[in-house]
N, C-alpha and C positions, 0 to 999 in steps of 0.2 A: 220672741217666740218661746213658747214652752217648753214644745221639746229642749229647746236650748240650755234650757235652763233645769227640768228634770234628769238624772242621769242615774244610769246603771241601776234601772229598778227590776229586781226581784222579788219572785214570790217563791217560797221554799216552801215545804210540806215536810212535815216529821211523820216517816214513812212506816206505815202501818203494816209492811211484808216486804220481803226480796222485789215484788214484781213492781212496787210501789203504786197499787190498782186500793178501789175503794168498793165498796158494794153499800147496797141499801143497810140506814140507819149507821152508818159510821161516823163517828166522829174525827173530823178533817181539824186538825190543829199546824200550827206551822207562823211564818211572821214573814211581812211583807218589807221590803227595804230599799232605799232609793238615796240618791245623792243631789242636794241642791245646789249650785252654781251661787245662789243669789239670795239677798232676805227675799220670803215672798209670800203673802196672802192669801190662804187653802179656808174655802170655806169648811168644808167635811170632806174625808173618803169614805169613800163605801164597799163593800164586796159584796158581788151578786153569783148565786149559783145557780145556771141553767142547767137544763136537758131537755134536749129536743131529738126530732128525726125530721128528715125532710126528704123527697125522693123529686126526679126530673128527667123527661126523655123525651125528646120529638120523635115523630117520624112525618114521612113524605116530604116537599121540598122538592126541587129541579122543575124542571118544563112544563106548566100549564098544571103542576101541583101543586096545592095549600100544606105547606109546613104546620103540623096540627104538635102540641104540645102539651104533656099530661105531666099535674104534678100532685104534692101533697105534704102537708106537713101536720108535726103532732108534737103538742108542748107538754112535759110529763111534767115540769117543776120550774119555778120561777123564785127563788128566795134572796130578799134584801137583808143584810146588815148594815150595823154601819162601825166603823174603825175606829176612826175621830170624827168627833161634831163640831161643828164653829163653837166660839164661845160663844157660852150659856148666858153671862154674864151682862155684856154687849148687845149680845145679837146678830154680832158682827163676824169676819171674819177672824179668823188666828192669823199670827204673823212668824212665820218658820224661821229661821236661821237659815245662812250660808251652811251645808256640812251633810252629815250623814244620818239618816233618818230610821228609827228599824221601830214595825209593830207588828206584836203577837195577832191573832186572828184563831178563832176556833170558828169552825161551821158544821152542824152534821147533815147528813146526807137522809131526806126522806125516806120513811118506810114505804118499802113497793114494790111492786112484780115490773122492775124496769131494765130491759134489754144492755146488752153490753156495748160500749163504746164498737162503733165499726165503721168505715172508709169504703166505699163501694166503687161502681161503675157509672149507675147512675141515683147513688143519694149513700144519704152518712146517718149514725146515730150518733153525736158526742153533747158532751158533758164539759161546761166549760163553767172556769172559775173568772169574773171581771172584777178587777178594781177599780173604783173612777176616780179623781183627783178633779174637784170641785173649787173655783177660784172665785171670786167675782166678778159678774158680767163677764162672763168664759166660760165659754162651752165646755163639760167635761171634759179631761183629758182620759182615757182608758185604758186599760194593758188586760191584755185578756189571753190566760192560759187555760191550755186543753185538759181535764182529768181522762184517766183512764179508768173509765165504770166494769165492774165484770158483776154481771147476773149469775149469783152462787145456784151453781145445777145440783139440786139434793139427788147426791151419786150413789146412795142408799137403794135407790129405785133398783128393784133386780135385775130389770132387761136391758141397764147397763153392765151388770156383771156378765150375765149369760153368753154363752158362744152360740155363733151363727152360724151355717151350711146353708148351700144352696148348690144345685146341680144342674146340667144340661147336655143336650148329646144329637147330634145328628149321622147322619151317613152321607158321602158324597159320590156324586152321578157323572159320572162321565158320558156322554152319550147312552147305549143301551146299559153299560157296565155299573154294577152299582156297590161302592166300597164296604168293607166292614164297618163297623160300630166306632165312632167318635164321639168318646164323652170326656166330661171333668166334673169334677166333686171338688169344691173349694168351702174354706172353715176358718174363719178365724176366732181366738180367744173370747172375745165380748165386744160388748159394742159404743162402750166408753172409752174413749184415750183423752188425750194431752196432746197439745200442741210439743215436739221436739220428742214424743216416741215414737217406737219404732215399734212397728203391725208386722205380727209374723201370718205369711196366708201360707197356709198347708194345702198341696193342691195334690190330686191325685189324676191320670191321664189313663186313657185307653185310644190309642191312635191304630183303629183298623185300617187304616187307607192307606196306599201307594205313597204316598207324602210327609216327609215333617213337617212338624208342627212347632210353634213358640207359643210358650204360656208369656203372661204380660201380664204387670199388672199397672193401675195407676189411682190418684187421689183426687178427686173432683171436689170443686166447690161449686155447689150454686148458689147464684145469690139471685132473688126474685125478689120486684121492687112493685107496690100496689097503687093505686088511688082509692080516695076512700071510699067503701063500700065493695073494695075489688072489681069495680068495674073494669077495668081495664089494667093488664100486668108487662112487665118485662123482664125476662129471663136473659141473665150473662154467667157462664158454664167456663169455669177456669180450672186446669188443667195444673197442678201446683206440685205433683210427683210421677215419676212413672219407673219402672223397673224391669226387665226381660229375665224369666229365667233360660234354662239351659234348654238347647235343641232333642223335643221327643221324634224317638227314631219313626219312621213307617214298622206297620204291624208289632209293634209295640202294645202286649194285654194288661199292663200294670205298671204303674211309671207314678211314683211319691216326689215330690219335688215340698221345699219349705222355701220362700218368695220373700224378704224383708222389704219394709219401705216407710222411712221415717218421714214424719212430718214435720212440715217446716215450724221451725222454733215460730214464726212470727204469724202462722195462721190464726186468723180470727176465730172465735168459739161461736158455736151454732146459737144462732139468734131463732125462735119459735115463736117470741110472746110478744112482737111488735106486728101491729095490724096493718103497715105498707112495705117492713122488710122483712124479710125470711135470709135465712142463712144456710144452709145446708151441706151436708156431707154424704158424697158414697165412694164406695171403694170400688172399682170395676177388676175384674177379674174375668183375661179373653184368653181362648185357647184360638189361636193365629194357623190354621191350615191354609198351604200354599192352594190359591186359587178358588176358593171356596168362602163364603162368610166366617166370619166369628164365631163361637161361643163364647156365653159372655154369662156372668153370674154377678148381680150387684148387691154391696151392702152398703145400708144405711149407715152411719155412724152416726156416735154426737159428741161433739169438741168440748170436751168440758175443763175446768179450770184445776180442778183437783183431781190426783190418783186415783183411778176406778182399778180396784183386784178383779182379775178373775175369776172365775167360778167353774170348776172342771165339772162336764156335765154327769150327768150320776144315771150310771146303770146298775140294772135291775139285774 
């Protein structure tokens, strides 16, 4: 058996940043390395670099219903090399040693407006590197590693430095009686962050009514999955942070509260430029009065891979 006789093979990468991520046109350098058991017969290796997406979801199914199923897939890059080739010489196989094996490998990464690696609900985009291990008369043997692709968000664009506001307000009715004025004014800094910062929301309260109230806030992901042509979509809404501030009193005319809420180190950055997956971000910001709806005030984000500064807004 092969396996039996392949061991302890590795592919290392000579890493290009902390996050050890690649982006479009990089060059992937690094050296593959394995141990053989046994002499043995490799016609060539090869290394191949994909990128794909693929998405998948049924619905209906049970009692006198047809299980219907929509999918899709999309090939951004398909590139061969190769490592070692049989001998030239021959035409034939090479013949390895018993022992340990180590080869360098460079590959660069296509230029392209191609989405960042990402793991969903119902579909993925990744980026993976294959080595094959070619014998004769045997079927490749292959080891196949994940890359981590990040689509560089140019954070240059203003309307990720800029701050956001957004407001909302109702009154609540008790039978004939009918309360004062219930609003909130919520703001935060701009509308670019990082995965593992932390969003300060400035929230301001007016609670006219009988009741307190709880400001809240939290971090939504959506991820929406297409078929091609968007015919048909599926939405899954994950809920990845959440936060309570302090209890505003009843008749309460002015109430500043500052709401932190980091984001998860491992959140995915917003995918926009893949045509069956979308990624998304907002921030919901509710003012919580007992017995009555919501106030709710949403912002957009976008998950970007680099520091986005803010931009304090400029008055006149």
């Amino acid at each position: 058996m092969f396996q039996n006789t392949v061991k302890n093979f590795k592919l290392n990468f000579n890493a290009l940043n902390q996050g050890n991520t690649f982006s479009s046109g990089d060059v992937m350098t690094g050296h593959i390395s394995f141990d053989l058991t046994k002499e043995t017969k490799i016609s060539s290796i090869t290394m191949t670099l994909t990128g794909k997406a693929n998405v998948h979801w049924s619905t209906g199914g049970g009692k006198n219903r047809r299980r219907r199923h929509y999918s899709a897939k999309l090939d951004f890059f398909d590139l061969k090399s190769v490592i070692v080739q049989q001998n030239s010489a021959t035409g034939g196989a090479a013949t390895f040693k018993a022992g340990t094996h180590v080869y360098p490998f460079t590959c660069q990464v296509p230029q392209g407006n191609f989405p960042s690696s990402f793991h969903g609900v119902y579909g993925h985009i990744t980026y993976n590197l294959t080595v094959a291990v070619y014998r004769p008369w045997h079927m490749s043997k292959d080891f196949v590693t994940e890359c981590n692709f990040v689509n560089r968000i140019n954070t240059n664009q203003p309307e990720l430095h800029a701050p956001l506001s957004g407001s909302n307000s109702m009154t609540v009715c008790c039978l004939w009686c009918t309360s004062g004025p219930i609003e909130m004014t919520a703001s935060i800094e701009k509308k670019g962050f990082m995965p593992g910062e932390t969003v300060k929301i400035i929230c301001e309260f007016i609670n006219g009514s009988s009741r307190t109230a709880t400001p809240k806030v939290s971090l939504q992901q959506r991820q929406v999955f297409y078929t091609h042509n968007k015919n048909h979509r599926r939405m899954h809404v994950k809920k990845l942070m959440s936060s309570a501030g302090q209890l505003v009193s009843e008749r309460i005319s002015d109430r500043r509260t500052v709401i932190e809420l980091t984001i998860p180190s491992s959140a995915s950055l917003t995918i926009s430029n893949c045509s069956i997956i979308d990624v998304e971000y907002l921030i919901e910001v509710s003012f919580s009065v007992r017995g009555s709806p919501d106030l709710d005030v949403l912002f957009p984000i976008i998950m970007c891979d680099t520091p986005v500064d803010a931009h304090p807004p400029s008055y006149l």
